[in-house]
N, C-alpha and C positions, 0 to 999 in steps of 0.2 A: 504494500500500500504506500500511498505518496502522502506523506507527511515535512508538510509547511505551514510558514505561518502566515497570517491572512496580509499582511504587507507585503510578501516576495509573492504569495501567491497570486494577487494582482498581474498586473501586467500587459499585456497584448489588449485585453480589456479594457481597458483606459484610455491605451493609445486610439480604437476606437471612439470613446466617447470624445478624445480631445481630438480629433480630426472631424465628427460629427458636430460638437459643439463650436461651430464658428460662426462660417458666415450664413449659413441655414438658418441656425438658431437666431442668432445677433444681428441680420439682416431681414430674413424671410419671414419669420415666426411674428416678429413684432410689429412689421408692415401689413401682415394677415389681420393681427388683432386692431392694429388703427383703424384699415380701412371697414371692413366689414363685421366688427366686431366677434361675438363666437363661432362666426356661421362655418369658420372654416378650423374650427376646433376637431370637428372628425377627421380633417385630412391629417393631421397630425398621427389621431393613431392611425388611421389608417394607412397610412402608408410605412410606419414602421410594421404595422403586421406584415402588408403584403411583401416586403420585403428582409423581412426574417430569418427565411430559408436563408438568401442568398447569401448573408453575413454568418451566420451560423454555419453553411458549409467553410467556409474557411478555415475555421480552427478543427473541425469534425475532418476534415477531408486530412489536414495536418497531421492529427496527433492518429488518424486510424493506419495512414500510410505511409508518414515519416518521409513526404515529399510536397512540397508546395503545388498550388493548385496552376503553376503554370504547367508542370512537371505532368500532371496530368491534361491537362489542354494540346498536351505533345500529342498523347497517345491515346485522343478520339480519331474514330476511323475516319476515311475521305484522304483528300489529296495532300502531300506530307506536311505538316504542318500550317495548315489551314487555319485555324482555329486561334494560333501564332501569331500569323498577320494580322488576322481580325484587331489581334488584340495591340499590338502593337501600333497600327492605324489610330486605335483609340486612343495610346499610349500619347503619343506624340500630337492628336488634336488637343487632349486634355492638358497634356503637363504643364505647356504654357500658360493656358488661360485660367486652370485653376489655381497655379503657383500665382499668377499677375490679381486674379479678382482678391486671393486671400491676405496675401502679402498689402494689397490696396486699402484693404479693409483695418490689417494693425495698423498704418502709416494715419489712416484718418483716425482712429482712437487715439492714436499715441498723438496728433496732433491740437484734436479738441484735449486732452486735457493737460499737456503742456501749452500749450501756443505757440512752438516754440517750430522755425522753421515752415516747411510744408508740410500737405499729407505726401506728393508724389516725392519731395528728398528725405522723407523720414520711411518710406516705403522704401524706397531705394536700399536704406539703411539696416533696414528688416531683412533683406534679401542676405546684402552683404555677412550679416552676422550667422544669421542662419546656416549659410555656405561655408562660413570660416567653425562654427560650431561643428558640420557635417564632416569634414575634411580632419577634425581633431576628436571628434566623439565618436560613442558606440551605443550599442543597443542598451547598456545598463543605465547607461548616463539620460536617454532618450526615457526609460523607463521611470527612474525616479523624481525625472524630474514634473513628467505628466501628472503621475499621483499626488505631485503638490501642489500645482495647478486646477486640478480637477477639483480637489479639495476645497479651496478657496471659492473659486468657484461656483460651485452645489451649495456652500454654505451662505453665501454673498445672494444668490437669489431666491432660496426660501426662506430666507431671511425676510425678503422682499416681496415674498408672494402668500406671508401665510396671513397677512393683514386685508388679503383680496381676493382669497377663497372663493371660487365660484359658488353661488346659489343654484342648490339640485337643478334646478330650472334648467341653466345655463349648461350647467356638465352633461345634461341629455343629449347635446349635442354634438358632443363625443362619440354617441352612436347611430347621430339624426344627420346623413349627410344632405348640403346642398352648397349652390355653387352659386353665387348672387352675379348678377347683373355686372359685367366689369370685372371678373375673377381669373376669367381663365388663362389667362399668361401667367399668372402668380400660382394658379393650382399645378399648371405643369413644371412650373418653376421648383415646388414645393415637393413634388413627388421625383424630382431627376436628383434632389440635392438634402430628400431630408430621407432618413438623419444623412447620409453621405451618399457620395456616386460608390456603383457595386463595384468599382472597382480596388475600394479598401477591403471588399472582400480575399482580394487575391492579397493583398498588403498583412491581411490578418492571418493569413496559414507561412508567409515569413517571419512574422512577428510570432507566430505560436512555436513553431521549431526552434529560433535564438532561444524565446524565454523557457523551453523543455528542456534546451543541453542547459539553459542558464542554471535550473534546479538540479542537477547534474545528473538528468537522463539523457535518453541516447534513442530520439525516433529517429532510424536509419531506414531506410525502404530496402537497402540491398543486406540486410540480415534477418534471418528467420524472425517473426514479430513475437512477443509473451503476449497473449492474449489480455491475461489479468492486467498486463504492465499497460497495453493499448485502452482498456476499457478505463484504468485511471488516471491513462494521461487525459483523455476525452474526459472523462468528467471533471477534473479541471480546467479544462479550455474553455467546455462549454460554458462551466458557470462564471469564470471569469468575462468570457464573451457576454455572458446574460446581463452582468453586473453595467457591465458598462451600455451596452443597449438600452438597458433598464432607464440608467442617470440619462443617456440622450433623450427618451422620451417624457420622461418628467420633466427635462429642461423647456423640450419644444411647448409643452402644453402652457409651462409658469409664463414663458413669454409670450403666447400668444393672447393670455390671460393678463399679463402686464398693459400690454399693447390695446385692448379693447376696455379696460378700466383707464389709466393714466394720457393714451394717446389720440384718445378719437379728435381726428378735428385736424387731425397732426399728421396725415399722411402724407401729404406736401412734403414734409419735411425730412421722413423718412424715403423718399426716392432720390435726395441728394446727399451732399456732405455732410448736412445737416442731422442725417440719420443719428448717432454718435450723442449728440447733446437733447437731441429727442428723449433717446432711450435713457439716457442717465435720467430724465425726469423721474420714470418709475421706481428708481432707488430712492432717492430725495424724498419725491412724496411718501415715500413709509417710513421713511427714519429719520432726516433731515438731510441738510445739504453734505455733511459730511459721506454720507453713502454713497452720495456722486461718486465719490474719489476711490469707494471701494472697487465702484461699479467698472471705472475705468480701469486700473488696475486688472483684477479679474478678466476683464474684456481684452484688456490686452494679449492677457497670459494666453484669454483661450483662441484667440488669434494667431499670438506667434505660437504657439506648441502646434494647432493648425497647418501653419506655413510650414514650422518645421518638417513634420510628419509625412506633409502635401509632395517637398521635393525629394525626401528621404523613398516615399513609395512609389512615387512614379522611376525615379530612376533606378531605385532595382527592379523593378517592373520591365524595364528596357534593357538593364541586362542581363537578365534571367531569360527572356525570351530570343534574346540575341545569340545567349549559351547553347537555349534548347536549337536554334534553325542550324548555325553554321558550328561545325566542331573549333573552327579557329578562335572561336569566344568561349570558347567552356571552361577554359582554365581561370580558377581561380584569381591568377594574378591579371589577367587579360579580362576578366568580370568588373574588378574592382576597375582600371581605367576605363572601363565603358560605363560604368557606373558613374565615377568622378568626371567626364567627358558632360554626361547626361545632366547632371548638376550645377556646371556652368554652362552650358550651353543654355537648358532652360532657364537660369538664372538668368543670363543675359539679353531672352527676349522677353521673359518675364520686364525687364525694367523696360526694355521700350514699350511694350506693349500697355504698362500701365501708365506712363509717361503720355500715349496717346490717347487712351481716353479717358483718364482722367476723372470719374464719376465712379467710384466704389461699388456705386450697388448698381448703377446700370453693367457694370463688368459682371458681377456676379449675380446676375438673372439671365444674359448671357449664355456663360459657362453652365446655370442651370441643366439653362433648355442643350446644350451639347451634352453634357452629361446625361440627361432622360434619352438621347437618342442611342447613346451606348447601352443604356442599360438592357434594352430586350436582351441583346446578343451575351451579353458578359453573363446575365442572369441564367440563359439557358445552356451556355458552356458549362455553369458551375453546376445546374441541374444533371449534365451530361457524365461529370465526373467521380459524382458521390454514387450517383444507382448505374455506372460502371465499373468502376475502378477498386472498389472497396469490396476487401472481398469476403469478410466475417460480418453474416448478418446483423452479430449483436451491433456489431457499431455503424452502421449503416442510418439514417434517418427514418424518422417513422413516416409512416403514407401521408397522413395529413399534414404533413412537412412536405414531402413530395408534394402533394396536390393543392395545397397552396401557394408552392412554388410557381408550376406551372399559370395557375391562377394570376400571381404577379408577373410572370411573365407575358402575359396577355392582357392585364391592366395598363404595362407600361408599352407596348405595343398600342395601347389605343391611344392612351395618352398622346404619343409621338403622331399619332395618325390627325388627332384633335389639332396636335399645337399646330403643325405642317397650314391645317386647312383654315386655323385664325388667321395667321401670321400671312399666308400668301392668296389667299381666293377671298 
């Protein structure tokens, strides 16, 4: 049996939530609750259910087979490494723009609440430290530093929301969906990006392998597996994984809950720079102005740990899949340069790219709707992987995992089909 203690056994989980809790949460959530008050309270959970499976297979697909889930995207049938490109195409639309909207997004927090500079040279500033952090750190360092952040965090906005508790009334509509008059660029906005693109799914079966040898086990796919040893790494992953699922969805609900008490009126304000000193209202009003300062703080953290995490995943994403196509990248020391290539390189269009548009949350509504258009494909790769690849039932997903997966996959499929037909016809 694996015996830890509940601070190391954290982990991977967290990194989730703090790659979830950014600009979804801190952008999307609380412009949901200004403009239209609760009515968009069920997309929240909603679309953490339907996309459940997806994130769940990544530590599940990890710890059953001691190989990340690009590893298995090798070896779905069809033409050789199909499934690769796919991914990588996504790789390289997303890295940039989600690295430029989130990195945009600390440069404005950090700017409302110093004053100090701009939002685009104090983003700039995000990027650079982040890249010199990434270049000198590691997964331990990335690990503890999340759980302090996240902490702060959770504590700083139920803090903030337990004075604004919704009336039953209101919470009904948690399971009352509808879609008001003027919503739906933000509801597809909301289901590509909340709680995150599927593509931290593939982020969280590398993060689950580091933090498994981190406890000093040893998921290996090419040695015979202990069943018992597989069924406990899984039930650690998973409830770590749950843990932090968990915190993203409480967070989206407290904001959007924030945002429909504190901000109505205030939507304006929330589609520009202004976003930032909007949302610090909702700390102020429940505790004084001193909360402000919590708020910003917090927002920062869960921003940069965001950014960080944002270019940390995508660039092993890039060379992981680089490893799997051509044998000339699969060496380890020829990984890491593709890796570090990947991380300035995106870094680098990241700052022009924020540099030109300049508008934080029209960037990250944006990168939304590309991230929902990824999603079907990534979603039913990972679907493809677990009820292939896994070869002891016990660890395998239950059906109704399966068949909500599926389900999400044909949610975010309509989704794409919906935005396609606002946005151009």
């Amino acid at each position: 049996m694996i015996h830890v203690n509940i601070w190391r056994k954290l982990g991977p989980g967290v990194l989730l939530a703090a790659t979830s809790i950014g600009a979804s949460h801190l952008v999307l959530s609380p412009q949901a609750g200004a403009l239209f008050g609760y009515n968009l309270l069920w997309l929240i959970l909603a679309a953490h259910v339907l996309k459940y499976p997806a994130f769940e297979f990544g530590p599940r697909y990890a710890a059953a087979t001691g190989e990340n889930l690009l590893a298995g995207y090798a070896r779905i049938p069809g033409p050789r490494g199909w499934p690769l490109w796919l991914f990588l195409l996504s790789t390289i639309l997303q890295g940039v723009g989600v690295l430029a909207g989130v990195v945009n997004v600390s440069g404005a927090v950090l700017h409302a609440w110093t004053g100090f500079g701009t939002t685009e040279i104090l983003s700039v500033m995000v990027v650079l430290i982040v890249v010199a952090l990434l270049l000198k750190g590691g997964f331990s360092w990335l690990d503890n530093l999340n759980k302090i952040m996240m902490s702060i965090l959770a504590a700083a906005t139920i803090l903030a929301f337990i004075p604004i508790f919704p009336e039953p009334s209101e919470m009904l509509k948690l399971v009352v969906p509808s879609i008001p008059h003027g919503s739906l660029i933000l509801v597809a906005a909301i289901l590509g990006w909340m709680p995150t693109g599927i593509d931290v799914s593939i982020w969280h079966s590398f993060w689950t392998i580091e933090k498994l040898k981190s406890l000093g086990l040893h998921p290996d796919s090419k040695e015979e597996p202990d069943l018992q040893l597989r069924r406990d790494e899984l039930k650690l992953s998973l409830t770590d994984m749950r843990i932090g699922y968990g915190l993203s969805l409480a967070t989206g609900i407290m904001f959007v809950t924030m945002g429909a008490v504190y901000l109505v009126g205030q939507g304006s304000a929330l589609k520009g720079i202004g976003f930032v000193q909007a949302l610090s209202t909702a700390y102020s009003h429940a505790m004084g102005r001193w909360m402000a300062h919590v708020f910003m703080l917090t927002a920062f953290f869960a921003m940069f740990s965001t950014s960080y995490t944002v270019i940390d995943g995508f660039s092993r994403s890039f060379s992981e899949a680089m490893g799997h196509l051509f044998d000339s990248y699969s060496s380890q020391s020829t990984k890491r340069k593709t890796y570090l290539g990947f991380v300035l390189a995106s870094a680098l269009l990241a700052c022009v790219t924020l540099l030109l548009v300049g508008n934080p949350v029209t960037l990250v509504t944006y990168v939304a709707l590309v991230s929902l258009a990824a999603a079907p494909v990534l979603y039913a790769l990972n679907l493809l992987c677990v009820t292939m690849h896994i070869d002891q039932p016990e660890l395998r997903p239950a059906l109704i995992t399966i068949l909500t997966g599926w389900i999400g996959v044909g949610v975010m499929l309509l989704a794409v089909g919906v935005t396609i037909f606002v946005k151009f016809f």
